[in-house]
C-alpha positions as CSV (number, residue, x, y, z in Angstrom):
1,X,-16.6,-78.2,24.7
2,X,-13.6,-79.0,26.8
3,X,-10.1,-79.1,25.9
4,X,-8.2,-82.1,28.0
5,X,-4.3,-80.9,28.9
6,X,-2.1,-83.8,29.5
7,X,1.4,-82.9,30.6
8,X,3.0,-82.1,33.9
9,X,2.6,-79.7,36.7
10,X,5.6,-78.6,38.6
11,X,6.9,-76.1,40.6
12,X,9.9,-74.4,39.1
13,X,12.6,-73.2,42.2
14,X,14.8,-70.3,40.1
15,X,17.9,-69.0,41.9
16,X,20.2,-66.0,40.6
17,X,24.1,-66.6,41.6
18,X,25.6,-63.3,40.6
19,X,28.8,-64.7,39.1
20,X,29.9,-66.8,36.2
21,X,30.1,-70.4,36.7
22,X,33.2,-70.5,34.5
23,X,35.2,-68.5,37.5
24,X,34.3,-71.6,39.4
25,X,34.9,-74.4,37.5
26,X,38.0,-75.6,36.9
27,X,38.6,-78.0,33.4
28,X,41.4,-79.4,34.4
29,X,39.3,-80.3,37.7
30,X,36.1,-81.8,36.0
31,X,36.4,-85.4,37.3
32,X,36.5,-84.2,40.6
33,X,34.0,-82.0,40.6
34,X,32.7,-80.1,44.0
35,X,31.6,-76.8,43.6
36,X,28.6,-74.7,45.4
37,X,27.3,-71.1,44.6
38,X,25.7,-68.5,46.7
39,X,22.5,-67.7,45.1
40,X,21.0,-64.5,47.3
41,X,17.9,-64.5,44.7
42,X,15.3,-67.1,44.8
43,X,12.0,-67.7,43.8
44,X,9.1,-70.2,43.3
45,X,7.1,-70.5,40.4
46,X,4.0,-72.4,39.0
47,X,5.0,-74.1,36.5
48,X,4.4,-77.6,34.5
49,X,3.4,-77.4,30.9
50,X,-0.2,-78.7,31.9
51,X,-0.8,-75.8,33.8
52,X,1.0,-73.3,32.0
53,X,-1.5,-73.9,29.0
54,X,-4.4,-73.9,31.1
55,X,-3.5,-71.0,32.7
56,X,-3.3,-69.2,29.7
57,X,-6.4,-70.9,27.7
58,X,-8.6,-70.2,30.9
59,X,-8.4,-66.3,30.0
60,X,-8.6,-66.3,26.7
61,X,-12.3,-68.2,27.3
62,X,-11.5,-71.2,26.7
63,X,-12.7,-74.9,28.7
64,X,-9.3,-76.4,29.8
65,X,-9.2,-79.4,31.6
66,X,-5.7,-80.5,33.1
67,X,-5.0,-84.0,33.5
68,X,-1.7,-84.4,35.5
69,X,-0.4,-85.7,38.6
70,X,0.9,-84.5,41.3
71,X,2.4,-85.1,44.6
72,X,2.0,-84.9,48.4
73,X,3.1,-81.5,48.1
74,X,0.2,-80.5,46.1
75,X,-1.1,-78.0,48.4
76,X,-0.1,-74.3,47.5
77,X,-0.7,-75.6,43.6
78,X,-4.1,-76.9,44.3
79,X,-5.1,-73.7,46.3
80,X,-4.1,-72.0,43.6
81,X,-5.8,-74.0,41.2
82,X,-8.6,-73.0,43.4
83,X,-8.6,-69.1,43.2
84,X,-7.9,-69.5,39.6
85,X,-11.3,-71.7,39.0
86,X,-9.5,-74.2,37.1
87,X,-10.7,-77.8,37.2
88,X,-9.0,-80.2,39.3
89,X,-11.2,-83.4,38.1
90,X,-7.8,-85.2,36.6
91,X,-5.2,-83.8,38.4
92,X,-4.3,-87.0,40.4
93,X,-2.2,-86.6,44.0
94,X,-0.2,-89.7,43.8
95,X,0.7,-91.0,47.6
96,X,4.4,-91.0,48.7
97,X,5.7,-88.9,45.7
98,X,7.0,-85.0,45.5
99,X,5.1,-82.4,42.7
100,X,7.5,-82.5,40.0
101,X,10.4,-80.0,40.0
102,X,13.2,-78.0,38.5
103,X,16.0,-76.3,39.9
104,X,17.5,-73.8,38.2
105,X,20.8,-71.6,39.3
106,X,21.5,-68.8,36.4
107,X,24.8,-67.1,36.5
108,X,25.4,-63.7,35.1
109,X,25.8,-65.0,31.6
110,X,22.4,-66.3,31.4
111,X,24.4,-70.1,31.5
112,X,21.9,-72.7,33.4
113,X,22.4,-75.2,35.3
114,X,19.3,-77.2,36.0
115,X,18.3,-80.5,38.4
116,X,14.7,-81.5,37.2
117,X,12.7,-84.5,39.7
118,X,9.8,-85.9,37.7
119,X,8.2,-87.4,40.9
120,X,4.6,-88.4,40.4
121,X,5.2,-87.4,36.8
122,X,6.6,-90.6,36.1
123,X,2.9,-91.8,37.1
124,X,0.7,-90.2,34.6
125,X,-0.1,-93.6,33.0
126,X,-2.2,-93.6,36.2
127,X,-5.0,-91.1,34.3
128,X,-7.5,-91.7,31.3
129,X,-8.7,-89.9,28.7
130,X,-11.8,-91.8,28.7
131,X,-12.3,-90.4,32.5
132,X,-13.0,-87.0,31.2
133,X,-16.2,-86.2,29.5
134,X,-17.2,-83.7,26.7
135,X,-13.6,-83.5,25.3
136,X,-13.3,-82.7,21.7
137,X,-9.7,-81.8,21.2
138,X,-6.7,-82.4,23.3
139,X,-2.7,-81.5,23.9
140,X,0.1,-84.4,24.9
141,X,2.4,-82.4,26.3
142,X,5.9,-82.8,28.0
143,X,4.9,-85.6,30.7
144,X,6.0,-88.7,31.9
145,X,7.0,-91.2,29.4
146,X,4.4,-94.0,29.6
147,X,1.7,-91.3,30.3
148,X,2.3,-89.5,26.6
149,X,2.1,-92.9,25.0
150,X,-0.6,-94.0,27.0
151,X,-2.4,-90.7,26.2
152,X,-1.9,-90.6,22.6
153,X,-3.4,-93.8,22.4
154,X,-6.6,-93.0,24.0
155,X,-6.9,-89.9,22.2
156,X,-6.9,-91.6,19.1
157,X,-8.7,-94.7,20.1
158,X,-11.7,-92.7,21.3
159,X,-11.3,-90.4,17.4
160,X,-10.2,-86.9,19.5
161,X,-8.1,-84.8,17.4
162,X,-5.0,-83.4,19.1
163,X,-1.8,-81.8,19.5
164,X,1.4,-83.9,19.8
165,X,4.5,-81.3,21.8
166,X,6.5,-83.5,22.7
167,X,8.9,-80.4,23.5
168,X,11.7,-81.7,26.2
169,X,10.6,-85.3,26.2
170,X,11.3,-85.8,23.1
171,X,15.3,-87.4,23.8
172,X,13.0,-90.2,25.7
173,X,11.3,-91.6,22.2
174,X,12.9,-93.4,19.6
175,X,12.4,-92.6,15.9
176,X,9.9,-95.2,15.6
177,X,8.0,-93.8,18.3
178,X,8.2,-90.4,17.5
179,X,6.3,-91.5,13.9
180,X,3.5,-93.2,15.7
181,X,2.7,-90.1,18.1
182,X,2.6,-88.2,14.6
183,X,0.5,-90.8,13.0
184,X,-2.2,-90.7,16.0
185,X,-1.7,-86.5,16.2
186,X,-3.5,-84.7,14.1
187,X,-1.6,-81.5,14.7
188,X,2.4,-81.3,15.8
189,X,4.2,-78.6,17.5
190,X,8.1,-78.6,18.3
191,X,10.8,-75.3,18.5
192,X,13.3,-75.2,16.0
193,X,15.8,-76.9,18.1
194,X,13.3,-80.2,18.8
195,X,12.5,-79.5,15.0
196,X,15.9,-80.5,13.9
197,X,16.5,-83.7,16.4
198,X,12.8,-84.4,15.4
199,X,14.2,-84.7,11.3
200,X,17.4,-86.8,12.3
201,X,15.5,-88.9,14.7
202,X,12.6,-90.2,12.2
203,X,14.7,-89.7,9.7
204,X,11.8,-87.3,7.7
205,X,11.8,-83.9,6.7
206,X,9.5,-81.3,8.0
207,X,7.5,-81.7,4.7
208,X,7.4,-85.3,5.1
209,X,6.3,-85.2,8.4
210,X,3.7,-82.2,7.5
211,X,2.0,-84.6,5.2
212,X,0.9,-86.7,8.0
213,X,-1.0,-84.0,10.2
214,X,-3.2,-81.2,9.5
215,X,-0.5,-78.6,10.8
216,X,2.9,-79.1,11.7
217,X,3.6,-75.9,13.5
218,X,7.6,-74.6,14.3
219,X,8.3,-72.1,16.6
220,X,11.5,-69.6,15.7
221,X,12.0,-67.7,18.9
222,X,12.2,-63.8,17.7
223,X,12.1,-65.0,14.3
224,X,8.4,-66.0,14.7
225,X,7.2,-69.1,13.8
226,X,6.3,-71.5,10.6
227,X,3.1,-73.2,9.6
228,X,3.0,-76.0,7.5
229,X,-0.1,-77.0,6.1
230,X,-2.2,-78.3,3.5
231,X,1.2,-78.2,1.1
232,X,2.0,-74.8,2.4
233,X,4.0,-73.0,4.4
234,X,2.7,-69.8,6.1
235,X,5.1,-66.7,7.8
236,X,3.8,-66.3,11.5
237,X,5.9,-62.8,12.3
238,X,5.8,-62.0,16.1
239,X,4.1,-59.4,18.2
240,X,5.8,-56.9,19.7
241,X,6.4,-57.5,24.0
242,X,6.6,-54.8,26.2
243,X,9.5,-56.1,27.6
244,X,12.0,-59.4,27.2
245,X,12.4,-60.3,30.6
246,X,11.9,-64.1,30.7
247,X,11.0,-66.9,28.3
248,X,10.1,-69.4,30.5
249,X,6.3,-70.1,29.8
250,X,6.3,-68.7,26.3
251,X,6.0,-72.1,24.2
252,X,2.7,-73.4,26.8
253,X,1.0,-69.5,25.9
254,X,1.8,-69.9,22.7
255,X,0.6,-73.1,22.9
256,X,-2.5,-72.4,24.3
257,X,-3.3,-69.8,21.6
258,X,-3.4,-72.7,18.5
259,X,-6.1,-74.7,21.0
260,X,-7.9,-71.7,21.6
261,X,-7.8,-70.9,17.5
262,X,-8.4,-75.3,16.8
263,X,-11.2,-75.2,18.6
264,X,-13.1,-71.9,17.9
265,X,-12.3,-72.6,13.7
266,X,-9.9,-69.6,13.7
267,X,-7.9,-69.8,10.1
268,X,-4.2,-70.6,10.3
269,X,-3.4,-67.2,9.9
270,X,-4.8,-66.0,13.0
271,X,-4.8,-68.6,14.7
272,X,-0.4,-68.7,14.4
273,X,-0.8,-65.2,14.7
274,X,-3.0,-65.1,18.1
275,X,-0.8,-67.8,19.2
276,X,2.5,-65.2,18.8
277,X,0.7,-62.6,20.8
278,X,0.4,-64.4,23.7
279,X,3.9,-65.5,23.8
280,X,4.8,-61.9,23.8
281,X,2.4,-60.6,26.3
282,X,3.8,-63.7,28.5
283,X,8.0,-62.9,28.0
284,X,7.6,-59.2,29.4
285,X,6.8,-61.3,32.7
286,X,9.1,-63.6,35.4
287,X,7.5,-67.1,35.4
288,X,5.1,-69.2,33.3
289,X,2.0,-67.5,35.5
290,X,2.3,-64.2,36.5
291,X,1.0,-62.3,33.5
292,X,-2.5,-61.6,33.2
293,X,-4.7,-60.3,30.2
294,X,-8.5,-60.1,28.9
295,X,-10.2,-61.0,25.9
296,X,-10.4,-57.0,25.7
297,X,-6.8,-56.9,26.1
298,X,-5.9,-59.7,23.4
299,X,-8.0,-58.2,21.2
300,X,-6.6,-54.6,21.2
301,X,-3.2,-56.3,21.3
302,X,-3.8,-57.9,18.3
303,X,-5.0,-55.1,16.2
304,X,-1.9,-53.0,17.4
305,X,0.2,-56.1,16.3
306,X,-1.2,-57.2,13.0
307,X,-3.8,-54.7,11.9
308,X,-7.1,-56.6,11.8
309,X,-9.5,-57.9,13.8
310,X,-9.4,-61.0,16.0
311,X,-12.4,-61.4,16.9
């Protein structure tokens, strides 16, 4: 049984400039601005929300299929891909277009500034649902705009139940929109920040919009996260990390921890709770996909963390 991944891959260029940006920028100077930092510090992660859940479903045992595109600089992903016996069936290389990707300069205050290229992101439309066979639940994640309608609409044309995230996309959709991706989802995910534009956008309350999915799951950062579902509301706490060192990644793990619990017919309970864990085992590491863990691993983790058994 296959889980179908729609959302980006990307590479993710991270550079350190060890100042402040607020020695450099001058207020008064704003609508002239010209400024450049010297960031010694630089690296290159894997990143994409596509692959940053599949990376993590793939070692809990789960089937992840990624459906994404990507561009002519494909190459170091794909190999990648490759050593880490993921499935490249639906990742589409789109001709004449870069891999989508951010660049991110963080100063000494942990203030970003960020320059994000879709690229052949802005072609998902190009892929199908219906192309991939034995799916039976799927994930529209952050993606090109036309490819998460498109998406959502083949999901629920072809009756497979899925998760709507529309995380950082979600200033793209109108209210309007945003209701009809929750009408064809049958489970919704957002942080508390895309919670609260998700309320004044539809113009619905959590609860109200709960009432329309199975679970309507809000993640709090260090305050854990909330599940709403079947009229109540259940108290995820978080697991413990090793280490905060970065949180880029942990929303995909944490993601990929409610598909692993959907589709092995975990409870809410553990299934929020297994979810937690893996967003803690992933912030004690730089990147969205440098941490690694077994089933062994999760399992221990989880009795340390919450006192029973997972599985």
């Amino acid at each position: 049984m296959n889980t179908l991944i729609c959302g980006s891959i990307a590479y993710d260029t991270i550079m350190v400039f060890p100042g402040r940006f607020k020695e450099h920028i001058l207020p008064e100077k704003l609508h002239i601005l010209n400024v450049a930092f010297l960031v010694p510090d630089m690296r290159r992660e894997f990143g994409g929300c596509a692959g940053n859940i599949a990376y993590n479903l793939h070692m809990l045992g789960g089937k992840p299929q990624i459906m994404a595109a990507v561009g002519d600089d494909s190459q170091p992903y794909t190999y990648r891909l490759d050593k880490l016996q993921l499935s490249q069936l639906h990742v589409k290389q789109v001709a004449g277009t870069f891999t989508a990707q951010a660049f991110i300069t963080t100063d000494l205050d942990d203030n970003q500034i960020t320059a994000f290229h879709p690229g052949a992101m802005n072609h998902s439309q190009q892929n199908h649902v219906g192309d991939a066979a034995d799916v039976t639940l799927g994930i529209v994640a952050p993606d090109g705009r036309d490819g998460m309608l498109q998406h959502a609409r083949e999901f629920a044309a072809a009756g497979i139940p899925f998760i709507f995230d529309p995380g950082q996309g979600l200033p793209m959709f109108s209210g309007e929109e945003l209701l009809d991706f929750v009408g064809k989802a049958e489970y919704l995910t957002v942080n508390d920040y895309e919670a609260q534009m998700l309320q004044e956008k539809t113009g619905q309350t959590l609860e109200a919009l709960a009432r329309h999915v199975k679970a309507l799951i809000v993640t709090l950062g260090a305050r854990g996260s909330l599940i709403y579902s079947g009229g109540r509301q259940l108290e995820i706490p978080c697991a413990k990390p090793d280490a905060v060192v970065d949180p880029t990644g942990c929303g995909d793990a944490y993601r990929a921890g409610l598909l692993y619990g959907i589709a092995n017919g975990l409870d809410w309970e553990l299934t929020g709770r297994l979810a937690s864990l893996l967003g803690a085992m992933k912030i004690a590491h730089r990147g969205g996909q440098n941490h690694q863990f077994t089933r062994d691993d999760v399992a221990a983790r989880f009795k340390q963390n919450f006192a029973t058994a997972l599985w």
